[in-house]
C-alpha positions in Angstrom: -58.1 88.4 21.1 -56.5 84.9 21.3 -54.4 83.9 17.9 -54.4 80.2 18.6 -58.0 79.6 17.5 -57.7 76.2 16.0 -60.9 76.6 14.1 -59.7 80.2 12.5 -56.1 78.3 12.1 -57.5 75.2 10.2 -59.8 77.4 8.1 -57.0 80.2 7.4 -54.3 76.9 6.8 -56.8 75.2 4.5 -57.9 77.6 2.2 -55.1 79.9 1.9 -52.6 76.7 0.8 -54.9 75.1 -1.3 -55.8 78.4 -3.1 -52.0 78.8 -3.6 -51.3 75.1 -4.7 -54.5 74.4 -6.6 -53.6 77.9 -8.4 -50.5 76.7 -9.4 -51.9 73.3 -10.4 -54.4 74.6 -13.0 -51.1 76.7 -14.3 -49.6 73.5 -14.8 -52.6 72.1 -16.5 -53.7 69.8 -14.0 -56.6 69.3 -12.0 -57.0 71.9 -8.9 -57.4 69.1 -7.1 -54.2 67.9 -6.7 -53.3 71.5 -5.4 -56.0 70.8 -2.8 -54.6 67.3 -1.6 -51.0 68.7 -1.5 -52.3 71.3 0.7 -53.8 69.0 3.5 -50.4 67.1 3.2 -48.4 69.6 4.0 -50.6 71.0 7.0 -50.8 67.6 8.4 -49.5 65.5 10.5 -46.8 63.5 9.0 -45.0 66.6 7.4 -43.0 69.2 9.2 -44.2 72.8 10.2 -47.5 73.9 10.7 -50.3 70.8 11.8 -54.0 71.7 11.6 -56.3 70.3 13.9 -57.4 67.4 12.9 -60.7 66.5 15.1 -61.5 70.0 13.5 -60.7 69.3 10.3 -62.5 65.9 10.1 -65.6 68.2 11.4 -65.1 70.7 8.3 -64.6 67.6 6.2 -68.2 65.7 7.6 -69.7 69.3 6.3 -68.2 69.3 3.1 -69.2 65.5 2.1 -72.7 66.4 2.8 -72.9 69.8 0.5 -70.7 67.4 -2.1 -73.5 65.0 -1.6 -76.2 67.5 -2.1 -75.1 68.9 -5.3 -74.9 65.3 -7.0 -78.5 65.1 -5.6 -79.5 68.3 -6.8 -77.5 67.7 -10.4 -79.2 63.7 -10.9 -81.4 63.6 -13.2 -83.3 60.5 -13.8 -83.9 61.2 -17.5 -80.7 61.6 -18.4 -79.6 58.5 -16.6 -82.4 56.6 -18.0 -81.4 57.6 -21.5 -77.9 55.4 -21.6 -79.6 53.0 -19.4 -79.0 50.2 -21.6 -75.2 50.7 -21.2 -74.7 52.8 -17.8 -76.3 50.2 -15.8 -74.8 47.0 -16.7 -71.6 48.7 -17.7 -71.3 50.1 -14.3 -71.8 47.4 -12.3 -70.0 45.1 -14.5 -66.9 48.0 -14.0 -67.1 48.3 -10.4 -67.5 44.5 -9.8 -63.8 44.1 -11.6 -61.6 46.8 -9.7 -63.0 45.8 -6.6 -61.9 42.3 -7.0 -58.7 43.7 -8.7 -58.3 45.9 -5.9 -59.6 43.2 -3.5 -57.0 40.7 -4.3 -53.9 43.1 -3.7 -55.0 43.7 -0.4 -55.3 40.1 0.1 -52.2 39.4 -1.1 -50.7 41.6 1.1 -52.7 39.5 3.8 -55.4 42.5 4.5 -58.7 40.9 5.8 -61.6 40.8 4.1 -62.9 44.0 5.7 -60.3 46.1 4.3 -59.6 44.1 1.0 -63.8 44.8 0.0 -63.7 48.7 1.6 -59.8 49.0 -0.8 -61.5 47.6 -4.1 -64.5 49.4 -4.2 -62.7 52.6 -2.8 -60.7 52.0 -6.5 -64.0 51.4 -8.2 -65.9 54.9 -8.5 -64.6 57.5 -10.3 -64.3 61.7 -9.1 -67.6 63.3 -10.6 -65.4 66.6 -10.3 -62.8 65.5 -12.1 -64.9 64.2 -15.1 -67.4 67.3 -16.0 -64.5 69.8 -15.5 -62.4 67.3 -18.2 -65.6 66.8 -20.3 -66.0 70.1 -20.5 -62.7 71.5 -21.2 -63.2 68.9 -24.1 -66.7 70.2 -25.2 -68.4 67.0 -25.6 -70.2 67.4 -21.7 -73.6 67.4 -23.5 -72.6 65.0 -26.7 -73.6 60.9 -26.3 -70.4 60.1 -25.0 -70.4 62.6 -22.4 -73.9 61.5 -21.8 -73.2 58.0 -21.5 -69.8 59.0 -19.0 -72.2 61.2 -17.1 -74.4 58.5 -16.6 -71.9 55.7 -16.1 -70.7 57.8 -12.8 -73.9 58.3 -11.7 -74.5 54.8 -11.7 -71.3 54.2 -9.6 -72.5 57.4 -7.2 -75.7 55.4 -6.2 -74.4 52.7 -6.5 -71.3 54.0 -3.1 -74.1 55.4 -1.4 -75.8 52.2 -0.8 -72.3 50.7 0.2 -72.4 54.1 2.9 -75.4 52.9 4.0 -74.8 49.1 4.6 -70.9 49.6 5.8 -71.5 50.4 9.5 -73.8 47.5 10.5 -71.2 45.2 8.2 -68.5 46.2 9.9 -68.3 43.8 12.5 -68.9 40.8 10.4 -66.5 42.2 7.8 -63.6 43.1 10.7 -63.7 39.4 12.0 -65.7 39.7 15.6 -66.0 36.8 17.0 -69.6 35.9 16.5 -70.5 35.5 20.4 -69.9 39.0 21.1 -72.7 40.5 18.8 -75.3 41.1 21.0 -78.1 40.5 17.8 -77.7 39.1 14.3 -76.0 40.1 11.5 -79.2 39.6 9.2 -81.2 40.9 12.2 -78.7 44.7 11.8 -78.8 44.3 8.2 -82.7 44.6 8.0 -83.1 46.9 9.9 -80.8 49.2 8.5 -82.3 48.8 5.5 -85.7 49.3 7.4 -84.5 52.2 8.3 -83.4 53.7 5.4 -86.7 52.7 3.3 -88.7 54.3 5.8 -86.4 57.5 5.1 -86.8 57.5 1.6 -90.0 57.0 1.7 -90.9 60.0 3.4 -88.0 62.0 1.4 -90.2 60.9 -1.9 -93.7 61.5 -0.2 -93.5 64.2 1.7 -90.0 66.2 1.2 -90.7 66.6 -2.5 -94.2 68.2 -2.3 -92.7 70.1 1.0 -89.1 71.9 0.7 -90.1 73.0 -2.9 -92.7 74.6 -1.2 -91.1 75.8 1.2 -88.6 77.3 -1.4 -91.5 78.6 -3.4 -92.7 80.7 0.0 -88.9 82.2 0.4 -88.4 83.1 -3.0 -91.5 84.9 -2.5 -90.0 87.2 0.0 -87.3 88.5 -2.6 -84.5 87.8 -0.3 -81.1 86.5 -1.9 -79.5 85.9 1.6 -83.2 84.0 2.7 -83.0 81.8 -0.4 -79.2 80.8 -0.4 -79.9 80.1 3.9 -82.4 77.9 2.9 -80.7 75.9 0.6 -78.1 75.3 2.8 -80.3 74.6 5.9 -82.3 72.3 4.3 -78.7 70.0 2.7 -77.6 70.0 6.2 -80.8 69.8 8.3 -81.9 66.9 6.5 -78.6 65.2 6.0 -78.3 65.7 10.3 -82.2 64.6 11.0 -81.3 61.4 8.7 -78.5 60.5 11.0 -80.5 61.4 14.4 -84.1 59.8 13.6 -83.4 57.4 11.2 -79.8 56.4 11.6 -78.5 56.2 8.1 -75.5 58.3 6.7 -74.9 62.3 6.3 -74.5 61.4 2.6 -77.3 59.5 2.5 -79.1 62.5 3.6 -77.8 65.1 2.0 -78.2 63.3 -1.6 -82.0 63.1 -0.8 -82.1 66.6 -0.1 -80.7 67.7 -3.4 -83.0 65.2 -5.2 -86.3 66.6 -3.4 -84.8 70.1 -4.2 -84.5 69.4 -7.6 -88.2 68.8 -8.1 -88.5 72.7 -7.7 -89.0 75.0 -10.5 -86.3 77.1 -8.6 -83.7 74.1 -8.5 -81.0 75.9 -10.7 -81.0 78.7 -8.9 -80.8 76.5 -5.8 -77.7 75.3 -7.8 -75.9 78.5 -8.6 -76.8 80.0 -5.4 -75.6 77.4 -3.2 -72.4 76.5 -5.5 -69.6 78.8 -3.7 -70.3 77.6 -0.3 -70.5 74.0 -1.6 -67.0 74.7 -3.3 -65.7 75.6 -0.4 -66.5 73.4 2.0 -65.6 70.7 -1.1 -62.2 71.9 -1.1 -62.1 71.5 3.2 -63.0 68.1 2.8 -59.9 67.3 0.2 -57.8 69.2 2.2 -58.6 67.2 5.1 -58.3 63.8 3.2 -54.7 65.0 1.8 -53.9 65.4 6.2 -54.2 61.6 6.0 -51.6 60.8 3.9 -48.3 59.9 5.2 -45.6 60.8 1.6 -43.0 58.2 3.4 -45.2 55.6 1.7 -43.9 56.8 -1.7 -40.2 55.4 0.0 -41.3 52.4 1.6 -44.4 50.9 -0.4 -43.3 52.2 -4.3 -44.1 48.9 -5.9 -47.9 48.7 -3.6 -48.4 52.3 -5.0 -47.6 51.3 -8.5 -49.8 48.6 -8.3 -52.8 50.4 -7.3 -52.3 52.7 -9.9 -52.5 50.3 -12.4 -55.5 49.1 -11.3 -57.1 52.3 -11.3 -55.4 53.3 -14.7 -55.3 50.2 -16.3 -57.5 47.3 -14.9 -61.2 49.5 -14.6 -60.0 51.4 -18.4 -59.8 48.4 -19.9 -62.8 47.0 -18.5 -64.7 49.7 -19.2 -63.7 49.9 -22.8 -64.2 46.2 -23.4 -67.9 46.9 -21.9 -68.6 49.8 -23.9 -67.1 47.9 -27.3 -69.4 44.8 -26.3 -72.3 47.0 -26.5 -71.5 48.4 -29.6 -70.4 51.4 -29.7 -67.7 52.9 -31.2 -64.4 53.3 -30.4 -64.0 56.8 -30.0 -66.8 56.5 -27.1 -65.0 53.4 -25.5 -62.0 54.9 -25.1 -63.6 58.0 -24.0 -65.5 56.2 -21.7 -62.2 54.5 -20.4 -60.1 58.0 -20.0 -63.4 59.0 -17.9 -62.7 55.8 -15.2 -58.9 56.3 -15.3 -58.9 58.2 -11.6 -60.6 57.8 -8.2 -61.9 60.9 -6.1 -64.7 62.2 -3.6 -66.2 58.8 -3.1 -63.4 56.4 -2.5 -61.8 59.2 -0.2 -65.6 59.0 2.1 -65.1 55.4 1.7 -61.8 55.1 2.6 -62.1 57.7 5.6 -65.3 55.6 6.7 -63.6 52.9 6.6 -61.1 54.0 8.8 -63.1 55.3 11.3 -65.1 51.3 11.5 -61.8 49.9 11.6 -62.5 48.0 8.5 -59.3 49.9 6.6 -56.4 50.2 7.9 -53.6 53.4 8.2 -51.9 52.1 5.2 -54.6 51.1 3.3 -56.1 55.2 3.2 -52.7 56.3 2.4 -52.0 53.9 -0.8 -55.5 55.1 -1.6 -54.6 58.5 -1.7 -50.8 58.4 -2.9 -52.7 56.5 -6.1 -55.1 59.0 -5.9 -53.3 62.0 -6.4 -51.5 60.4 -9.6 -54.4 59.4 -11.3 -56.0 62.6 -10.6 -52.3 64.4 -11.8 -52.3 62.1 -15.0 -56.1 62.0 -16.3 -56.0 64.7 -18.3 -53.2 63.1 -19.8 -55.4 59.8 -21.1 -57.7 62.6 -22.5 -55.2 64.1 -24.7 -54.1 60.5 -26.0 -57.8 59.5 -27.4 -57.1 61.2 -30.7 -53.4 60.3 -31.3 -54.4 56.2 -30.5 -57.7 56.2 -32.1 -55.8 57.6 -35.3 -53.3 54.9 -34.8 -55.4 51.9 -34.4 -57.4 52.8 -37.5 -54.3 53.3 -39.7 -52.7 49.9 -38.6 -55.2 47.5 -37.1 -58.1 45.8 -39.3 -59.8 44.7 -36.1 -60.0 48.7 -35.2 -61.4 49.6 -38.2 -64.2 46.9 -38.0 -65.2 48.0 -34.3 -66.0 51.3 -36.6 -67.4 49.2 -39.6 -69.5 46.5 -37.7 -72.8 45.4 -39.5 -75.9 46.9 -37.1 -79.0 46.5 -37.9 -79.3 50.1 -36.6 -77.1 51.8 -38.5 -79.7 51.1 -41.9 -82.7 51.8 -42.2 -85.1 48.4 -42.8 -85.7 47.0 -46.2 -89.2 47.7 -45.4 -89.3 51.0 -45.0 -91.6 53.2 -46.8 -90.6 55.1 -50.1 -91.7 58.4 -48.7 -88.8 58.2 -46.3 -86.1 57.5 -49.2 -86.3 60.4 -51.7 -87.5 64.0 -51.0 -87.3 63.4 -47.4 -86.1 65.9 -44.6 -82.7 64.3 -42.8 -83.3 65.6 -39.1 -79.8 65.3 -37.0 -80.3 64.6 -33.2 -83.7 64.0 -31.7 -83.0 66.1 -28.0 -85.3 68.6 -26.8 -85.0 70.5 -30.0 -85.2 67.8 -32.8 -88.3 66.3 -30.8 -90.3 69.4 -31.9 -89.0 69.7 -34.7 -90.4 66.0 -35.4 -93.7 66.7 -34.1 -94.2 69.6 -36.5 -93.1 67.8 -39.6 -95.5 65.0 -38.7 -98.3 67.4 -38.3 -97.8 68.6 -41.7 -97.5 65.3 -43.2 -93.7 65.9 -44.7 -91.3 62.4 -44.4 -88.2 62.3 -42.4 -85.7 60.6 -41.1 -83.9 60.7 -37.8 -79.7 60.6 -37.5 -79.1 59.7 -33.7 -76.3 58.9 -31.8 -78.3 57.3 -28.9 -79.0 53.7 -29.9 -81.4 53.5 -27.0 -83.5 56.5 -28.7 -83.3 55.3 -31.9 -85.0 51.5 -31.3 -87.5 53.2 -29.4 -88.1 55.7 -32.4 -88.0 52.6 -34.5 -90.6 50.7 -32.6 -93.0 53.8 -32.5 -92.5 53.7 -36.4 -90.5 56.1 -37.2 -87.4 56.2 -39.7 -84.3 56.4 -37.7 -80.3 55.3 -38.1 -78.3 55.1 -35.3 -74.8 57.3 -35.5 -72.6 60.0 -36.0 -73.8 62.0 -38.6 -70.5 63.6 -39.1 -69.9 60.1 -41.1 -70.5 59.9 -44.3 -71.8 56.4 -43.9 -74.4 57.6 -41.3 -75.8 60.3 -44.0 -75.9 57.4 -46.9 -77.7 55.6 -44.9 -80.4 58.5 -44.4 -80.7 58.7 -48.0 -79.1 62.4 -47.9 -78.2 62.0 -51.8 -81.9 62.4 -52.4 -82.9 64.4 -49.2 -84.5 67.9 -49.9 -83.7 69.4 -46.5 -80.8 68.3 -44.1 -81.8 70.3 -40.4 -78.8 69.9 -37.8 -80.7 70.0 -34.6 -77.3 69.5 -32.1 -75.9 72.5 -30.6 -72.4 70.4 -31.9 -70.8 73.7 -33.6 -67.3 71.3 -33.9 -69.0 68.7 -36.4 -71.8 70.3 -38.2 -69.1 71.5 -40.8 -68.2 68.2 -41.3 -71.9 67.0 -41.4 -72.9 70.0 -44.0 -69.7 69.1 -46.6 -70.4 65.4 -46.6 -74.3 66.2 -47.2 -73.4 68.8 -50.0 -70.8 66.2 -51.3 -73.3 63.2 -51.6 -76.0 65.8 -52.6 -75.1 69.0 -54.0 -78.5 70.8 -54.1 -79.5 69.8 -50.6 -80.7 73.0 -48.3 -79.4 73.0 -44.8 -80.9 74.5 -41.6 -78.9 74.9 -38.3 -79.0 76.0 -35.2 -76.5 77.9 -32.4 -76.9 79.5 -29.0 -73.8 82.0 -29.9 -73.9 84.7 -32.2 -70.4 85.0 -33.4 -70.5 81.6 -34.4 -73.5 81.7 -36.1 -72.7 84.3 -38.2 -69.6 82.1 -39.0 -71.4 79.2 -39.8 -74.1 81.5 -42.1 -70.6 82.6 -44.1 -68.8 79.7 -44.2 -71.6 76.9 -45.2 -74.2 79.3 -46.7 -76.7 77.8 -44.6 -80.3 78.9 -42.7 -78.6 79.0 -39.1 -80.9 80.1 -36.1 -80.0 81.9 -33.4 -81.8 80.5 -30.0 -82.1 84.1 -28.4 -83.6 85.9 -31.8 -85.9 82.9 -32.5 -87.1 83.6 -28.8 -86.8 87.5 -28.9 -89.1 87.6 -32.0 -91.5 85.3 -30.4 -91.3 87.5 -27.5 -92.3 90.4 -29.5 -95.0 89.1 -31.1 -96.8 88.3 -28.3 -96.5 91.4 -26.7 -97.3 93.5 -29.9 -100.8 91.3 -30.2 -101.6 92.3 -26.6 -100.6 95.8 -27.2 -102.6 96.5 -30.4 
């Protein structure tokens, strides 16, 4: 048997060294990521020792961007993203808009052309999903406002890269600076029909695929095959991702992301999730490995201050937009500068752009590896900005007035209206969060005629509970001021309906304090903590797997009598 199979050497290369260094990177508290870049430097080219095969490796990578592409397909949700609309959107935007001209005008400055300064500034713009959900996790606020409105802000930025993936190639051209008598057609003329192209793609995507593959998933689940059901996740990501590029023309990413939306309309679409997760991680970590084979380290000895610069632009320039944004809507300051810690780092996309870019001639060599030497720090360092949110916040509220009135602005949200009724000021049930949990809640109270009022974090939620009539504040009801503003000190019944274990403490004792006699009713999803939460605020806490076991058993008991 032959030992210099480059594909079994790449793949053996790859993983093994980025197991070893992203290992030792999650020792050290930082994203396995890094490990995973620092493993494709050191097996490529422009470091000694072993050199993987690159034309191989870009192969791997091409893979990997489109089961990356698929899982942010099969993980957008619409709702969610339409929830924090209000500030995702325009914030967004606004955000990417900055760093690319930040990022724009370095590369001008060093006299890049236009090509490469656009492709540079908006491969600084978009932030690493990967990195932000692991980090918003670790931090448990992934499902809180903030993490909502993070979530959403990236998934903004996603959609918003995979229409510049789309409209790159026929740009090209015009951005590189050909002269104009060599195009054999119109710019406009390449430009529509690109985007004739890719309309007519997702048009069938949205009319066919999603009444189609979830049947077709429905048909193989059927079988009861594991192996069937995991082959035809993956063959439908790639197929579709690969019949995109050869009927219609548009991108692999373009592709795959449609796949994992169409999937997604299938009941089985979490399983479709799980089940397809360890390939997609794998083939995710090929694709950084082969991105890390790009970068030449001498550019750490002969370009430090260019390095330093982008790096500032990703830490500093798109934070502080983002937090100014975030502040001008609003919100408080605890969410802006979450907000801005989630921005402070590039990853998957502006490593497809930047390779892209290569490839169309629009970036040039030293242009990826600045990308990716800035990269790697702000990946290295995020987790760092994370860790500072509390210590600054704390700072700014003890010695800056202008802090402290971010917190303390007058919103016409955060009261409820002179004109609201009586009912919902005395004897009235303070109901905290309004998800998918609180919304029943509400519907049941109503249809027993008993008056409440709503505590939300969500200011898009609360004015549309407002305009539908109901009695709603907008905040965190872990403030005192939010609970005053409920009325708590004459509520009968305060119901915490946020699965936020870390701050219903805090919620219960500023309740009790403003009203001692109030009752309290919780929830949990663990069991250890809610029989902690039962001893330690004498509270009605409800577990979601008994509520559901005893409705469980009732059902079958009155078909079994």
């Amino acid at each position: 048997m032959p030992h210099s199979v480059s594909l079994i050497n790449t793949l053996a290369a790859g993983l093994g060294l980025a197991l070893l260094l992203g290992f030792l990177a999650v020792r050290l508290r930082l994203p396995a990521l890094v490990g995973y870049l620092l493993a494709g430097v050191i097996i490529g080219p422009f470091t000694p020792g072993f050199v993987a095969d690159a034309g191989i490796a870009a192969q791997l990578a091409e893979i990997g961007v489109m089961l990356l592409m698929f899982g942010v397909g099969l993980h957008f949700s619409l709702d969610d993203l339409l929830a924090v609309r209000k500030i995702a959107v325009p914030g967004a935007l606004v955000q990417i808009a900055v760093a690319t001209v930040l990022g724009g005008a370095l590369a001008t400055w060093w006299d890049w052309n236009l090509g490469a300064a656009l492709v540079f500034g908006l491969s600084l713009s978009v932030a690493s999903t990967v990195v932000l959900l692991r980090a918003l996790e670790s931090l448990g606020i992934l499902d809180s406002l903030t993490g909502r409105i993070a979530v959403g802000w990236l998934v903004v930025e996603d959609l918003a890269m995979v229409l510049v993936l789309v409209l790159m190639p026929p740009l090209a051209n015009a951005l590189v600076g050909v002269d104009p008598g060599q195009r054999t057609e119109p710019i406009w003329q390449t430009l529509g029909l690109t985007l004739l192209q890719v309309g007519g793609f997702v048009a069938l995507m949205l009319v066919v695929g999603r009444r189609l593959f979830p049947w077709v998933l429905w048909q193989v689940t059927r079988t009861g095959s594991r192996e069937l059901f995991t082959l035809c996740v993956v063959a439908a990501a790639v197929g579709i991702a690969f019949s995109a590029a050869a009927l219609f023309g548009v991108s692999f990413a373009l592709g795959a992301f449609f796949a994992g939306m169409v999937m997604r309309e299938s009941e089985f679409s979490h399983r479709a999730a799980q089940e397809s997760l360890p390939l997609r991680d794998a083939f995710a970590v090929l694709f950084f490995v082969s991105v890390g084979m790009l970068f030449n380290p001498m550019v750490l000895v002969e370009r430090p201050l260019q390095v330093l610069a982008v790096v500032l632009v990703i830490v500093v320039g798109k934070s502080v937009a983002a937090c100014a944004l975030v502040l001008l809507f609003r919100y408080p300051l605890g969410t802006a500068l979450t907000v801005s810690a989630s921005l402070a780092q590039i990853g998957e996309f502006s490593f497809i752009l930047a390779s892209l870019g290569g490839r169309l001639g629009l970036l040039p060599v030293e242009g990826q590896s600045l990308l990716l030497a800035a990269g790697l720090i702000s990946i290295a360092t995020n987790p760092l900005w994370f860790s500072l949110i509390a210590p600054i916040q704390k700072w700014l509220h003890a010695h800056s007035s202008f802090a402290r009135g971010l917190e303390a602005r007058d919103d016409p949200l955060a009261e409820l209206p002179m004109s609201t009724a009586a009912k919902y000021l005395s004897r009235q049930v303070v109901l905290v969060g309004y998800g998918r949990v609180g919304r029943r809640i509400a519907a049941t109270l109503s249809a027993h005629d008993i008056p409440f009022v709503v505590a939300e974090q969500n200011r898009e939620l609360v004015e549309k509970l407002r305009a539908e009539g109901m009695a709603a504040v907008w905040g965190d009801a872990a403030e005192p001021g939010v609970l005053i503003q409920a009325h708590i000190a004459r509520a009968r019944v305060l119901v915490v309906a946020t699965a936020d274990a870390i701050n219903v403490r805090q919620m219960i004792e500023a309740a009790r304090t403003l009203n001692p006699a109030i009752e309290t009713v919780i929830r949990s999803h663990n069991e250890d903590e809610a029989r902690l939460l039962a001893q330690e605020v004498s509270a009605t806490v409800l577990l979601g797997e008994d509520e559901l076991a005893q409705a469980m058993a009732r059902a079958v008991i009155s078909h079994a009598a």
